[in-house]
N, C-alpha and C positions, 0 to 999 in steps of 0.2 A: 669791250667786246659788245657789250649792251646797244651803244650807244652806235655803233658798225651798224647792225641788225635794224638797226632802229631806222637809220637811213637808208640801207637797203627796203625795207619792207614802205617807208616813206614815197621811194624811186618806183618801185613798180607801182603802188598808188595814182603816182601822178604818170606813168606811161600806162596805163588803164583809164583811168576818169576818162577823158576826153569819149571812148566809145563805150561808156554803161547809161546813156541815154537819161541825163538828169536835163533838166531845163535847163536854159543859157546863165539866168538867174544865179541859180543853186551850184549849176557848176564852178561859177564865178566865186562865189562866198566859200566853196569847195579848197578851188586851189589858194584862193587867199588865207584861207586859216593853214594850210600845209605849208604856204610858203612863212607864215610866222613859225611853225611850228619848224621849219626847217633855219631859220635864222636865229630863235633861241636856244638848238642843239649846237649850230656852229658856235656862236658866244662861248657856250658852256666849252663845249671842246677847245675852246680857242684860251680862254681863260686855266684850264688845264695846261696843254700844252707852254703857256707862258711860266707858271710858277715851276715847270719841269725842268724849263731853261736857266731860270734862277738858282736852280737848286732847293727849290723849296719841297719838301714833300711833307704831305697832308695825313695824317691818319684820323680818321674818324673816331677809332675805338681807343687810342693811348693819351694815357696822360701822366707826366709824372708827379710823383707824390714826395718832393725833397724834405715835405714837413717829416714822414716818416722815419728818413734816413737820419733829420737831426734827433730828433727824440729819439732813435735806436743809439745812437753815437754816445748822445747825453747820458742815457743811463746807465752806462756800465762805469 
């Protein structure tokens, strides 16, 4: 959802800039860092959606811990 917002809020940027009266220059260097910044969100999003396909899912916070489980087994 972040990552939605993030291109919307990207999209009126770039349908704005052209009329907030920056130099031809700056506005240049303007959309060129947006338009990187709009090809590294696709990547990312596009790298998501592949491992979705896979079947892969990612959790940032889980890990298991099977060393626990043996040493719990072990000791009774």
């Amino acid at each position: 959802m972040l990552k939605a917002r993030i291109f919307l809020i990207l999209g009126i940027w770039v349908a704005v800039l052209p009329y907030l009266g920056f130099p031809s220059t700056l506005k240049s260097i303007l959309f060129s860092v947006t338009g990187l910044v709009f090809i590294y969100l696709s990547f990312i999003i596009y790298k998501d959606s592949k491992n979705i396909k896979k079947g892969k899912k990612t959790f940032d916070n889980f890990s298991e811990n099977i060393d626990f489980l043996k040493k719990e087994i072990t000791s009774e």
